[in-house]
N, C-alpha and C positions, 0 to 999 in steps of 0.2 A: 249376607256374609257374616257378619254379629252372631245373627239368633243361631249360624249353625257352628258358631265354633262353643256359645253357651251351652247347645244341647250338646257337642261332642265333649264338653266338660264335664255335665251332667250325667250323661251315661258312662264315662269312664271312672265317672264315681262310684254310683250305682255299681257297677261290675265289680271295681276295686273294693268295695264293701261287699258283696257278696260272697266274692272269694274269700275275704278276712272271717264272718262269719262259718262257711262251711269249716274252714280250718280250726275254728274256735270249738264248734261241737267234735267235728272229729277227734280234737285234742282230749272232749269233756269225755266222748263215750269211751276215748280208748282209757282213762283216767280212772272208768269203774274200775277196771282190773283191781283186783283184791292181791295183794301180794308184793314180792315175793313171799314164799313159806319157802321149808325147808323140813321134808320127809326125814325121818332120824331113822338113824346106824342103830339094830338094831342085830341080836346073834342070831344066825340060823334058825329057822324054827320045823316042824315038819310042815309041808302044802299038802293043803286039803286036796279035797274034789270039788272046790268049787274056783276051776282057776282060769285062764285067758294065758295058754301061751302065744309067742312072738318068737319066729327063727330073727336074730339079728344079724347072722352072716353065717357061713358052714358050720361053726363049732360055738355059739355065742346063743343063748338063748333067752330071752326077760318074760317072768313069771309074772301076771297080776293072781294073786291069792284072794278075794273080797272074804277074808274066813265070816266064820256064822258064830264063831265064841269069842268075839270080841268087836271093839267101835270100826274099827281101821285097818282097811285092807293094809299087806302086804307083800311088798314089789321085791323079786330076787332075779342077778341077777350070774348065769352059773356059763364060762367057758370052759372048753374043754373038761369038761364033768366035776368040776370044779365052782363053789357056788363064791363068787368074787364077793355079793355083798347080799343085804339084805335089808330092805328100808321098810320103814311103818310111817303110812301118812293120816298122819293126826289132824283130828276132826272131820275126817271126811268118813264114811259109812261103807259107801259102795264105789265103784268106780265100773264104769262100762262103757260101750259106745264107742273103742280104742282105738286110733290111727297111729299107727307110728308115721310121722311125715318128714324125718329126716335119720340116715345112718350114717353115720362118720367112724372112720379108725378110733376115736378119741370122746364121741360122744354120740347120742342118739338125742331126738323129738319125738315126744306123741301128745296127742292130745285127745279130751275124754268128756263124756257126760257122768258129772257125779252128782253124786247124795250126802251132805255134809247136814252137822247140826238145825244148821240157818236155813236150809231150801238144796234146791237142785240148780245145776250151772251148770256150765262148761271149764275145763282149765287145760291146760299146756303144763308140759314140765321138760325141762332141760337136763340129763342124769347123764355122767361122767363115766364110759364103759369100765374105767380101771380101777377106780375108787371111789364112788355112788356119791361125790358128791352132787348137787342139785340145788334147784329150786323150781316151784311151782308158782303158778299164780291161776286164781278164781276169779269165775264171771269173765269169761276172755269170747269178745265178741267173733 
């Protein structure tokens, strides 16, 4: 009766430590995340041909532009034929691989494989359909 309430100690440590552990890397790997960043407000520009549209709803459309004359793609975003904003996201090269994974009256989610200074990752960005505000974050597992 002893020895098995020691080993019922023992294993419920063992366990209680493993779960603490798992928790502790998951906290580490979610913790690369590079960011927030924040894509800057920049004026209208012309879009190329080299670009990735998105319908966001009937009248609401989001441009990725990856131009070829300069570092940093840029993101427009035009309702009703009307271009509401226009962001340049700095540091980063290219941007591809595009999901948008959420549409809301008030904001949208996509996430992307890109090509920045440092290497290639992955990132999410959170962008404001009425006035572009955002943020990004890199290396997002």
């Amino acid at each position: 009766m002893k020895n098995k309430k020691i080993i019922i100690w023992i294993v419920s440590i063992i366990g209680i430590s493993i779960i603490v552990c798992i928790g502790f890397f998951a906290y580490i790997i979610k913790s690369l995340d590079y960011g927030p960043f924040h894509a800057t407000k920049i004026e209208p520009i012309e879009i190329s041909d080299n670009v990735m549209r998105f319908q966001l709803s009937e009248n609401g459309e989001f441009i990725i532009d990856n131009r070829i004359d300069t570092l940093s793609p840029v993101l427009t975003f035009i309702e009703n034929r009307t271009i509401k904003w226009t962001l340049e996201m700095n540091e980063i090269t290219e941007i591809g691989d595009v999901s948008i994974t959420s549409i809301d009256p008030i904001r949208f989610y996509f996430i992307w494989f890109n090509t920045h200074s440092y290497g290639v990752d992955r990132g999410r960005m959170k962008i404001n359909k009425r006035t572009g505000k955002n943020k990004f974050y890199l290396n997002c597992l």
